[in-house]
C-alpha positions in Angstrom: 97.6 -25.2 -160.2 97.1 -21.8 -161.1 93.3 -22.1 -160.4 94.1 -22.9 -156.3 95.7 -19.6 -156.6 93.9 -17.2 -158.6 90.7 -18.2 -156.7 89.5 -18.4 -153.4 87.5 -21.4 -152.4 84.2 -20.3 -151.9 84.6 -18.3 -155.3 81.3 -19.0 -157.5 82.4 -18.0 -161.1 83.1 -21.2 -163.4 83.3 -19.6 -166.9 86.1 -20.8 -168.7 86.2 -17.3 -170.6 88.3 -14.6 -168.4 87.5 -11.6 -169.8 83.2 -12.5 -169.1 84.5 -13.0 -165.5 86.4 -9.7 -165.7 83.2 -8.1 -167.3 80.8 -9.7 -164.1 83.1 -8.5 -161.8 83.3 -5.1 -163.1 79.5 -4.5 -163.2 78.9 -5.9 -159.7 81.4 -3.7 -158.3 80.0 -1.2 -159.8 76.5 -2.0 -158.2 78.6 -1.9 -154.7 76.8 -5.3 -154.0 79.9 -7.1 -153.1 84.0 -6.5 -152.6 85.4 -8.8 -155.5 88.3 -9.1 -153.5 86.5 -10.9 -151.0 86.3 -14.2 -153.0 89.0 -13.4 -155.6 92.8 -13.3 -155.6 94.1 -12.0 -158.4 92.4 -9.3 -160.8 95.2 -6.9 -161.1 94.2 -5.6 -164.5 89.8 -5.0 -163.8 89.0 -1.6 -164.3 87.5 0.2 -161.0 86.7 3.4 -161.3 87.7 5.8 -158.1 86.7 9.0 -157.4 89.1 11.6 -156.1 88.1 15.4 -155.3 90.6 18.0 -155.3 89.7 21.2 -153.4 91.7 24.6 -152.5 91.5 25.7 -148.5 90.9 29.1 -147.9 93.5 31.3 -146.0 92.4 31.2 -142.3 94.1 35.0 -141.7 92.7 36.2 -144.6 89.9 34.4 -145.8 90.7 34.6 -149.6 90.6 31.2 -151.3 94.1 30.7 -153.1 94.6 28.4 -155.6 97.8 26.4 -155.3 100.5 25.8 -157.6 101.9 22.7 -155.9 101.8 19.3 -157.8 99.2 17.0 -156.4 99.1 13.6 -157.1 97.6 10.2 -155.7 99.1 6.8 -155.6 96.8 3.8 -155.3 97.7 0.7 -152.7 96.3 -2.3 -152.2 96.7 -5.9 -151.1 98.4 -6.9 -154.3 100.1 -3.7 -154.7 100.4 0.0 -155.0 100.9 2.0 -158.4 103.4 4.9 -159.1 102.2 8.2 -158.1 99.7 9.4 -160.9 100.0 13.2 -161.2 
């Protein structure tokens, strides 16, 4: 049963409707009340929004900030998976 999978036992969301269990989801975790990992198995496509801050160093020897021309990127991993690197 694709229930027993999606869903952890002690998971408290009984909506039939997927997407208002997406939507819950998404606004608690945006609260940081609760991991929604911790009761759930599978929401691969809820939007999380993370926050990444680039920053240049400044040269030790000469103490000039340089901005570099090297390609940065980030690549996500999880429990269920990683992405491709997002540049």
């Amino acid at each position: 049963d694709s229930l027993q999978v999606l869903y952890k036992r002690q998971a408290f969301l009984n909506s039939g409707d997927g997407d208002l269990r997406k939507q819950f989801l998404a606004h608690v975790e945006s609260l940081q009340l609760l991991y929604y990992k911790c009761f759930s198995n599978s929401y691969a496509d809820i939007d999380i929004t993370y926050h990444v801050i680039i920053f240049h160093l400044i040269a030790r020897v000469t103490g000039i900030s340089s901005i570099t021309t090297a390609n940065s990127y980030i690549v996500l991993t999880s429990v269920l998976g990683s992405t491709k690197a997002i540049a």
